[in-house]
Backbone as a printed PyTorch tensor [residue, N CA C, xyz], in Angstrom:
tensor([[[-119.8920, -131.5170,   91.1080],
         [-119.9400, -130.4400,   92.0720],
         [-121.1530, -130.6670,   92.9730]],

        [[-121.2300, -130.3420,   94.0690],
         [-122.1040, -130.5100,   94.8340],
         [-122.0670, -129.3640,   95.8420]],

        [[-123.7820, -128.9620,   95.7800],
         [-124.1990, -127.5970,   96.5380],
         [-125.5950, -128.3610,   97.4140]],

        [[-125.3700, -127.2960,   98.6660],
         [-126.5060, -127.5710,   99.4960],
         [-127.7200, -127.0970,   99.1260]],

        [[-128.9810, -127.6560,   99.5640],
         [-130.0540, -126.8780,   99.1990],
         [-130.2390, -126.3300,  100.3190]],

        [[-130.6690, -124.7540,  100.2350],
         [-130.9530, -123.8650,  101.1920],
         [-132.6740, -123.8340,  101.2530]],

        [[-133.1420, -123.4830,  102.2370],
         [-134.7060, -123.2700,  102.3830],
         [-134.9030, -122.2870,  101.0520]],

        [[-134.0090, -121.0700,  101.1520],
         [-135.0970, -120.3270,   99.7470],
         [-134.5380, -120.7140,   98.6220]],

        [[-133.7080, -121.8600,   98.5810],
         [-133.4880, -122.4050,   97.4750],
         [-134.6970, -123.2340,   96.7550]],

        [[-135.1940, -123.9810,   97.7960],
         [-136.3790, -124.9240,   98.0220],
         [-137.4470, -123.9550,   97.8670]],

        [[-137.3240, -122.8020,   98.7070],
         [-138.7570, -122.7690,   98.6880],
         [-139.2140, -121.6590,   97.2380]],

        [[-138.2520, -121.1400,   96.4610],
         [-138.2630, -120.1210,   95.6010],
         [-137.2270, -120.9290,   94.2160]],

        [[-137.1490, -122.2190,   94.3590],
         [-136.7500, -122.6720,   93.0260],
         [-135.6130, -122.6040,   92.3600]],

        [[-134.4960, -122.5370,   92.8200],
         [-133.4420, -122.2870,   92.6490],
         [-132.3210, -123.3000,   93.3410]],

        [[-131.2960, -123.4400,   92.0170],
         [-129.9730, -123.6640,   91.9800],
         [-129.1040, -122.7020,   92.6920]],

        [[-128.5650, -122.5580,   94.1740],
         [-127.7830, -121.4390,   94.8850],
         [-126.5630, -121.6530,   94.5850]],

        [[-125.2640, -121.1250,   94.1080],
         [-124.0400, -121.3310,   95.1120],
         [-123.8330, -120.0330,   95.3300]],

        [[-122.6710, -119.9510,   96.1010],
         [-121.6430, -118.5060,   97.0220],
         [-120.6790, -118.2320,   95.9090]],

        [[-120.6490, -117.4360,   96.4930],
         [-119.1150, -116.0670,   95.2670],
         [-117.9020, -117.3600,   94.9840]],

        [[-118.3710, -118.0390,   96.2660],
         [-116.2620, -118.2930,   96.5210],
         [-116.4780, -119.2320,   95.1340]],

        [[-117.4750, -120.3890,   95.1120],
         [-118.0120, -121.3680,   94.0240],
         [-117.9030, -121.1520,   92.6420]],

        [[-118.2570, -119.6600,   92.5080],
         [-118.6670, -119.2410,   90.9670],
         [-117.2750, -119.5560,   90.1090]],

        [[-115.9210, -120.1140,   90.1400],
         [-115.2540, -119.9370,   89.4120],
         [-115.4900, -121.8000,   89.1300]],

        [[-115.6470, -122.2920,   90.1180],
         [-115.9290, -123.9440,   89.7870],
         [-117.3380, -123.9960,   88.9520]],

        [[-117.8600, -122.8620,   89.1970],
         [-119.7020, -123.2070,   88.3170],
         [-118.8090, -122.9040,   86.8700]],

        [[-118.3730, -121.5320,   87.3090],
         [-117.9970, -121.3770,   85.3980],
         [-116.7590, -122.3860,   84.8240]],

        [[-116.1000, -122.9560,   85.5670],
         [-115.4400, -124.0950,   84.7410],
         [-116.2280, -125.1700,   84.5820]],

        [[-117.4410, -125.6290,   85.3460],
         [-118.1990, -126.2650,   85.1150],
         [-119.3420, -126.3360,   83.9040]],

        [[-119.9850, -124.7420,   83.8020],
         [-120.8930, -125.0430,   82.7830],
         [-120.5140, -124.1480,   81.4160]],

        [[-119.0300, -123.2590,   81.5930],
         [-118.5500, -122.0840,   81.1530],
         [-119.3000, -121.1150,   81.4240]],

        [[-119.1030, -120.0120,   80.6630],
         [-119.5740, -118.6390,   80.9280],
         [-121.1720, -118.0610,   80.0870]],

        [[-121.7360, -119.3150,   79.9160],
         [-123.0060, -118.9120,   79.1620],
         [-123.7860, -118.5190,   80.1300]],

        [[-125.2960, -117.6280,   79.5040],
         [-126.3310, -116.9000,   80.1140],
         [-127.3470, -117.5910,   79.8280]],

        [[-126.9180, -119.2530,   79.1680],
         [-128.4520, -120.1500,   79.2970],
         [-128.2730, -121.6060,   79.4310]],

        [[-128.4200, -122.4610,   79.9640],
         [-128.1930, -124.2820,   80.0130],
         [-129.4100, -124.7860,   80.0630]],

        [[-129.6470, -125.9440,   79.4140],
         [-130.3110, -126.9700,   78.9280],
         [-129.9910, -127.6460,   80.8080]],

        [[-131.5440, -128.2950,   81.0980],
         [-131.0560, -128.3150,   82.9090],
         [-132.3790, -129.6420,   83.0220]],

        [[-131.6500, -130.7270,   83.4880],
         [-132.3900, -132.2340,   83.8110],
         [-132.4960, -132.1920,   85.1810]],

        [[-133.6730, -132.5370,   85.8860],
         [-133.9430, -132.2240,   87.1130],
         [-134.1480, -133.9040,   87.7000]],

        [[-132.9420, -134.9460,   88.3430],
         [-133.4220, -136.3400,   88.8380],
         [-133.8170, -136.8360,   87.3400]],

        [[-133.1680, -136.7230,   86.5810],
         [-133.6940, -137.5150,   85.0690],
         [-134.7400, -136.6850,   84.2920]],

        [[-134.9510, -135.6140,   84.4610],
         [-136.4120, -134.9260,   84.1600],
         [-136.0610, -133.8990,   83.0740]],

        [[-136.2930, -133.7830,   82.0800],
         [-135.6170, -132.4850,   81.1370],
         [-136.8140, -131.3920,   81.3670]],

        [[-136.3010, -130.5150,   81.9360],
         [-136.9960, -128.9500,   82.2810],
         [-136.9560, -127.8800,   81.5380]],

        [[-135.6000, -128.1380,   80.3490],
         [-135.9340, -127.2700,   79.4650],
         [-134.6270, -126.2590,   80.0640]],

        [[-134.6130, -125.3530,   79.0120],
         [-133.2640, -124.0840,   78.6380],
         [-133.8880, -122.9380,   79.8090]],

        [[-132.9180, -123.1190,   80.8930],
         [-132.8890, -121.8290,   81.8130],
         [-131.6660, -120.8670,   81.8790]],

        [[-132.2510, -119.7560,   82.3710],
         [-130.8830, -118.7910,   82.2680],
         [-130.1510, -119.0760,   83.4850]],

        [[-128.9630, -118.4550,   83.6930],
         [-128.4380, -118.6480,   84.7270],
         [-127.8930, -117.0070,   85.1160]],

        [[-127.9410, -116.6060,   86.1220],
         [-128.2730, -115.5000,   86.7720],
         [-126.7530, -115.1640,   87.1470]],

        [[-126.0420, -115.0670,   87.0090],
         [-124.5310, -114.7700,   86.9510],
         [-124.3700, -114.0020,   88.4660]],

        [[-124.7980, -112.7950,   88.0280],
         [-125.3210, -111.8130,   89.1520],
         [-125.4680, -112.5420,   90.6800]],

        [[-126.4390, -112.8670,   90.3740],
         [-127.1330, -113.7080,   92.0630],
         [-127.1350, -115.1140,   92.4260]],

        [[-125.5180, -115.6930,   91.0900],
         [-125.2610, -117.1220,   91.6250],
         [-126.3640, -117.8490,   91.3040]],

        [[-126.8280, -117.9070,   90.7680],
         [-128.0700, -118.8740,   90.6910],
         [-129.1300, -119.3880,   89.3080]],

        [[-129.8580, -120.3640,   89.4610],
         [-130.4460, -120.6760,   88.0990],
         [-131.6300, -121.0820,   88.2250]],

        [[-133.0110, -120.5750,   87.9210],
         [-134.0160, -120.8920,   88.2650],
         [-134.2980, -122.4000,   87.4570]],

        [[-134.8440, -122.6050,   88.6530],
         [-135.3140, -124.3210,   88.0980],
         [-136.9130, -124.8680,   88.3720]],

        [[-137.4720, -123.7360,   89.2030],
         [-138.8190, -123.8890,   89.2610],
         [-139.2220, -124.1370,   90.8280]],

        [[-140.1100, -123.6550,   90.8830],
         [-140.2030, -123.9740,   92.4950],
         [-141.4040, -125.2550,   92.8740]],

        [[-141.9230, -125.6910,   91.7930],
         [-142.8700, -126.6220,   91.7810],
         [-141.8790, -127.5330,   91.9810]],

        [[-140.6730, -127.3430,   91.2440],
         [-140.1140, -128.8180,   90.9160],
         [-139.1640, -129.1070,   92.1890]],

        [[-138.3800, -127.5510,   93.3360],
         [-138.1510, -128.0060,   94.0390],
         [-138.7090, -128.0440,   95.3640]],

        [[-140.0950, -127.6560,   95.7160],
         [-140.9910, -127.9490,   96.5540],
         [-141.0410, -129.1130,   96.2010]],

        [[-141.4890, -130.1880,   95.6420],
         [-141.8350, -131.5490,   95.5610],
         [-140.6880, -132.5050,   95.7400]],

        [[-139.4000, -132.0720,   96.1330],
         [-138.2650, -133.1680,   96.3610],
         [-138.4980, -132.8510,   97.9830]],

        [[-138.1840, -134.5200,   98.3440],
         [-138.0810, -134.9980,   99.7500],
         [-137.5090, -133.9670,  100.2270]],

        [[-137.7820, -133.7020,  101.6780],
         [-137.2590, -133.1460,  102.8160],
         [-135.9480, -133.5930,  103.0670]],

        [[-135.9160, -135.1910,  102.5400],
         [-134.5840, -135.6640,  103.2530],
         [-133.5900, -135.1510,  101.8600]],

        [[-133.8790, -134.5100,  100.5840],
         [-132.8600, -134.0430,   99.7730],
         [-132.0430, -133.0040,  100.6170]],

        [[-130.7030, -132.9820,  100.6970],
         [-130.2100, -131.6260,  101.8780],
         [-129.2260, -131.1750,  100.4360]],

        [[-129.0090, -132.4190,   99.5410],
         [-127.8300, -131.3970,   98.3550],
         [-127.9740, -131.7890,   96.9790]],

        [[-127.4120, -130.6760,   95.8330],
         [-127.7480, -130.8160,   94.1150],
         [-126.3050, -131.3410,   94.2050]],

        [[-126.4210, -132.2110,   93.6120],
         [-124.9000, -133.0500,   92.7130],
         [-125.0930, -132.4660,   90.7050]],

        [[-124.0600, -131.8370,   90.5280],
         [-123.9940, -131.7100,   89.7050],
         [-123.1740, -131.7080,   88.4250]],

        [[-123.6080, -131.9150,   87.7870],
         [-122.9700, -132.8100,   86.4170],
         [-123.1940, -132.0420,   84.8270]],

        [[-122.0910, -131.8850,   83.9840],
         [-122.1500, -131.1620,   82.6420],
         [-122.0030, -132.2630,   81.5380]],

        [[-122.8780, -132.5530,   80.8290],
         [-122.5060, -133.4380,   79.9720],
         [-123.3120, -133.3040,   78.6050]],

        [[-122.8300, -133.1410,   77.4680],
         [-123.3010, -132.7700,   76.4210],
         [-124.1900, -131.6850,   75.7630]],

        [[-123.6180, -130.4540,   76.7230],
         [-124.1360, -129.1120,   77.0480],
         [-125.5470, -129.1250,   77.5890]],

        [[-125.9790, -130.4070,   78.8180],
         [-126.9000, -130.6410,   79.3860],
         [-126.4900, -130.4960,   81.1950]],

        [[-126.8520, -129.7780,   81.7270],
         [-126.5970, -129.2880,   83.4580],
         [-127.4520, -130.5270,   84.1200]],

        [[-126.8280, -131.5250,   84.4770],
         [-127.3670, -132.8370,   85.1760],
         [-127.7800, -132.2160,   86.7700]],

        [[-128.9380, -132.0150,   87.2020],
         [-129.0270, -132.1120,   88.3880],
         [-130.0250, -133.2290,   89.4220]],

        [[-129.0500, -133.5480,   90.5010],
         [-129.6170, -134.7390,   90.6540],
         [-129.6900, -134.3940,   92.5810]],

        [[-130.7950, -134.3160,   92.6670],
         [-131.1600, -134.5400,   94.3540],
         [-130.9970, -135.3190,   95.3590]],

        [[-129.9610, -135.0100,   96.5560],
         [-129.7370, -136.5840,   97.1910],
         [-129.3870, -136.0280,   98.3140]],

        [[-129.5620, -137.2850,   99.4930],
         [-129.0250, -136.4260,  100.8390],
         [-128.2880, -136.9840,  101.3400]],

        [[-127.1400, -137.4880,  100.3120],
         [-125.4590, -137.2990,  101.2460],
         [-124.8070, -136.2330,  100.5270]]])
């Protein structure tokens, strides 16, 4: 799956998607209220995921410090681990 990064995504640390998305997130990570979340190879540790407001905090240190030229999260479920990986195609 692949989501854009928005400025207050970037600038406030967060995993965004839209309403229309949420049924591909929850076939994606199912319907839990916590994932194990790798940031570019980086294990960050068990975050909640915000059901409510679409979204999953991931830290804002961690996404202030990705390139400018990152514009999207590619994302990946694999062994109840939320692969996210920064890239700009």
């Amino acid at each position: 799956m692949v989501l854009s990064i928005t400025k207050s995504a970037r600038q406030f640390g967060y995993v965004i998607w839209s309403s229309k998305t949420d049924a591909m997130m929850k076939q994606l990570i199912g319907s839990s209220s916590e994932v194990s979340v790798n940031l570019n190879g980086l294990s960050i540790g068990v975050k909640s995921v915000d059901w409510k407001y679409h979204r999953i905090s991931i830290g804002y240190k961690f996404t202030r410090a990705l390139p400018e030229t990152a514009k999207v999260y590619k994302l990946s479920f694999h062994d109840n681990v939320l692969e996210v990986e920064a890239s700009n195609v």
